[in-house]
C-alpha positions in Angstrom: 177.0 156.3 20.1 174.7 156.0 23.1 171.8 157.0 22.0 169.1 154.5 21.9 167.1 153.6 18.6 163.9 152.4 18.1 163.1 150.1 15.3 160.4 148.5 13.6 160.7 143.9 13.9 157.5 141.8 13.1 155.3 144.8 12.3 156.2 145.7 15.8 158.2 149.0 17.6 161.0 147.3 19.4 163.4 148.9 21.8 164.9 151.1 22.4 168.6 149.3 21.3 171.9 150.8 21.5 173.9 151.1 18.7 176.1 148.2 19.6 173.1 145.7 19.6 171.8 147.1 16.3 175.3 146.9 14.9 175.7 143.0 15.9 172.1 142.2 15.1 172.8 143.6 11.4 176.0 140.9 11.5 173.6 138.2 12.6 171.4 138.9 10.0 168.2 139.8 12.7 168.4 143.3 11.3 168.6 144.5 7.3 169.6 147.0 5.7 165.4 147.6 4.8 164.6 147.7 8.4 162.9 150.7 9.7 164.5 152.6 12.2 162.5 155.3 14.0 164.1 159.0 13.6 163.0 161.4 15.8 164.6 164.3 13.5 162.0 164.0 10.7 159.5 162.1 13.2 159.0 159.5 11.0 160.7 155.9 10.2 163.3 155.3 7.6 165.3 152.6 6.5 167.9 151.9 9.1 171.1 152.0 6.2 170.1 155.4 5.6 170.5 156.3 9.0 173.9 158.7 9.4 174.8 156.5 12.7 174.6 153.4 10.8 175.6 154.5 6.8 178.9 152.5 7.3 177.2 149.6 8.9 178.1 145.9 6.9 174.4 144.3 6.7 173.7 141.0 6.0 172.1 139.8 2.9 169.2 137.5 3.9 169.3 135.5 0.5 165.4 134.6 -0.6 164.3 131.6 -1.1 161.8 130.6 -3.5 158.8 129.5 -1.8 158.5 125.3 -3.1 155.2 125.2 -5.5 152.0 123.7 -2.9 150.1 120.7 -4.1 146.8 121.0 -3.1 144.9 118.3 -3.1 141.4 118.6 -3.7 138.8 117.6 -0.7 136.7 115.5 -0.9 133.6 117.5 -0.3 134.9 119.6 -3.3 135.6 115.8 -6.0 132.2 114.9 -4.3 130.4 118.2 -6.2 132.1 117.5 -9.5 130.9 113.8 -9.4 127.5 115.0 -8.7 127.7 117.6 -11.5 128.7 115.1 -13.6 125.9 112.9 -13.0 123.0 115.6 -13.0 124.7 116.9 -16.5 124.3 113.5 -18.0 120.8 113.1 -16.5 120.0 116.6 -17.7 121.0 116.0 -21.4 119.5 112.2 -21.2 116.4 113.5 -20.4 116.1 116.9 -23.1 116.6 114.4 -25.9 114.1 112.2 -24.6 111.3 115.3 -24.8 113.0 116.6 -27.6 112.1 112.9 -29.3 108.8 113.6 -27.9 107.8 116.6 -30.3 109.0 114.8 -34.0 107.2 111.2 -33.5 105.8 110.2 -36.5 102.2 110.0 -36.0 100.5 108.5 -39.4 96.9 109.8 -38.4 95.3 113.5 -37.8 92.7 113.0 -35.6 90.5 116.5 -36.7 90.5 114.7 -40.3 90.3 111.3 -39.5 87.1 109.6 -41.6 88.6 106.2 -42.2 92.3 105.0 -41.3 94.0 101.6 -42.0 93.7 99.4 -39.5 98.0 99.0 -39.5 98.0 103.0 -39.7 96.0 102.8 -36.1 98.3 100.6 -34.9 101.4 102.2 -35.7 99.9 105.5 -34.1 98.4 103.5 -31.0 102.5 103.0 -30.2 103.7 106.0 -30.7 100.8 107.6 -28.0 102.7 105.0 -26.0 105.7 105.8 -26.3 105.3 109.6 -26.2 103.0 109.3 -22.6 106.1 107.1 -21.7 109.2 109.5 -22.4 107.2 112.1 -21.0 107.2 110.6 -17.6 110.7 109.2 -18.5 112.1 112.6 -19.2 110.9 114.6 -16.8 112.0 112.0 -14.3 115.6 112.4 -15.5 115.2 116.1 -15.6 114.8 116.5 -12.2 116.9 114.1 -10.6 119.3 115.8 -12.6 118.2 119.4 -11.0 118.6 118.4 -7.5 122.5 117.0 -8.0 123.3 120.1 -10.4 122.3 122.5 -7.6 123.7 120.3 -4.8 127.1 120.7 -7.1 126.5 124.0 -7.5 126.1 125.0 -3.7 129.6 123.7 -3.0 131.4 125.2 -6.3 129.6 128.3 -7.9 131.8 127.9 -10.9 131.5 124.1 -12.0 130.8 125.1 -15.7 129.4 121.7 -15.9 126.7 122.2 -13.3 126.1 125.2 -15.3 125.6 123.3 -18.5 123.5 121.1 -17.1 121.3 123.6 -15.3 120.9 125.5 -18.9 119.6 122.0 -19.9 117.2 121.3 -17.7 115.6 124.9 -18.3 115.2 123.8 -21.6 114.0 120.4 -21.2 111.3 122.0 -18.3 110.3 124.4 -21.7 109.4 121.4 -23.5 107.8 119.4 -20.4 106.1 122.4 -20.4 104.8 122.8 -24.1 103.9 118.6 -24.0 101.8 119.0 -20.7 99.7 121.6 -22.7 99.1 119.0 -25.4 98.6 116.2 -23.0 95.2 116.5 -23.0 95.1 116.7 -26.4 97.1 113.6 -27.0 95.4 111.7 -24.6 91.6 112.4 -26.0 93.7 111.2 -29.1 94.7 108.0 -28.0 91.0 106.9 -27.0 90.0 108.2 -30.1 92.0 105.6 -32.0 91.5 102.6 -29.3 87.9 102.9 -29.9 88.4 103.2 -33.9 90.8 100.3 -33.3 88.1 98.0 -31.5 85.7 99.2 -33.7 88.1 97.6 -36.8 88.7 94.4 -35.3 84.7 94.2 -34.3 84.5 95.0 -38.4 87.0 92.5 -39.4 85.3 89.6 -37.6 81.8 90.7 -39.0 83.4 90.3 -42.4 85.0 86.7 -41.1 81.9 85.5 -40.3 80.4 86.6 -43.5 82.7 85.2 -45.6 82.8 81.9 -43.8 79.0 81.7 -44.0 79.3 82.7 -47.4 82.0 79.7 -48.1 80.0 77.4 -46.0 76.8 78.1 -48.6 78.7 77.7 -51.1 80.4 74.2 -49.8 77.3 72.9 -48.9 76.0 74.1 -53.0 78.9 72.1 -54.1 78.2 69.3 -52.1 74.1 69.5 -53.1 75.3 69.8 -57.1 78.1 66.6 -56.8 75.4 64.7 -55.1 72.7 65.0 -57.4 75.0 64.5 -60.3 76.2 61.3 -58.4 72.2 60.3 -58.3 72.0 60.6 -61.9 74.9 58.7 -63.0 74.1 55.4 -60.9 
């Protein structure tokens, strides 16, 4: 029994022990049964127990203990991202309906075919070219305030599935920004179009009031000839 062993503790070769040492540092539980023990007969390690020299050996059970489960608490660089995900998603969706409303206004008026329009029908459309100019600035300003905090949320957590969302809406919305700005020409040749047949209405309509009151005040003023002479006659 004095031979000297070498073993394997803490991914380490230690020793060399004597069997004594190993034997009392199996009672104090510093060696198992699973440690490896260095055999120069097969020039390789093996598990000390199934060493012949230490077969007979009593080793300590090390009893495991289950590991306690880890909070972890989220930092705040990491509740900071889902907050701004959460913000550019909402800003992202608020602005797709917005253009989205943009293409089904209900304009009363084709301009190609316009030859004569009411004057409320001019009015109505007048509004709607307001509000459409309107929520196109409106929505494309949501749209890409909404970009820059989905990609800030996005650099800090490549799996928020809401920054995802709301990066697949603003590719959208930027599709329909994109159709509008083709029209905006269009739509804004159209709106002139329909100022100057508005002014051009109300410069009729007060032709037509003057007309008529000329016309009432002719016809006062033959009243007022007709009662007079009949008021000559009966005195």
């Amino acid at each position: 029994m004095d031979n000297q062993y070498y073993i394997v503790m803490n991914n380490k070769q230690c020793g060399p022990y004597a069997w004594e040492i190993l034997t009392q540092m199996a009672h104090d539980g510093i060696v198992t049964a699973d440690t490896l023990l260095w055999d120069p007969e097969l020039h390789d390690y093996v598990r000390i127990q199934s060493y012949p020299a230490f077969e007979n050996v009593e080793f300590i059970k090390v009893p495991v203990v289950a590991a306690a489960p880890v909070h972890i608490k989220k930092s705040t660089t990491e509740v900071g991202a889902s907050a701004e995900s959460s913000i550019g998603f909402v800003l992202s969706l608020l602005g797709l309906i917005c253009l989205a409303i943009l293409q089904v206004l209900p304009f009363e008026i084709e301009i190609q075919s316009r030859g004569w329009a009411l004057y409320s029908s001019i009015e109505h459309d007048l509004n709607m070219y307001r509000l459409w100019f309107g929520g196109l600035v409106v929505g494309c300003s949501l749209v890409v305030i909404g970009l820059v905090l989905i990609l800030g949320g996005l650099v800090k957590n490549h799996s928020d599935m809401i920054a995802i969302m709301g990066l697949v809406f603003c590719i959208i919305s930027f599709a329909l920004a994109g159709y509008s700005f083709t029209n905006f020409q269009k739509m804004n040749d159209s709106y002139a179009t329909l100022q100057l047949a508005k002014e051009d209405s109300i410069s009729y309509e007060y032709k037509r009031y003057l007309e008529d009151s000329r016309a009432m005040k002719k016809h006062s003023d033959s009243i007022k000839d007709v009662t007079a002479e009949i008021d000559s006659i009966l005195s």
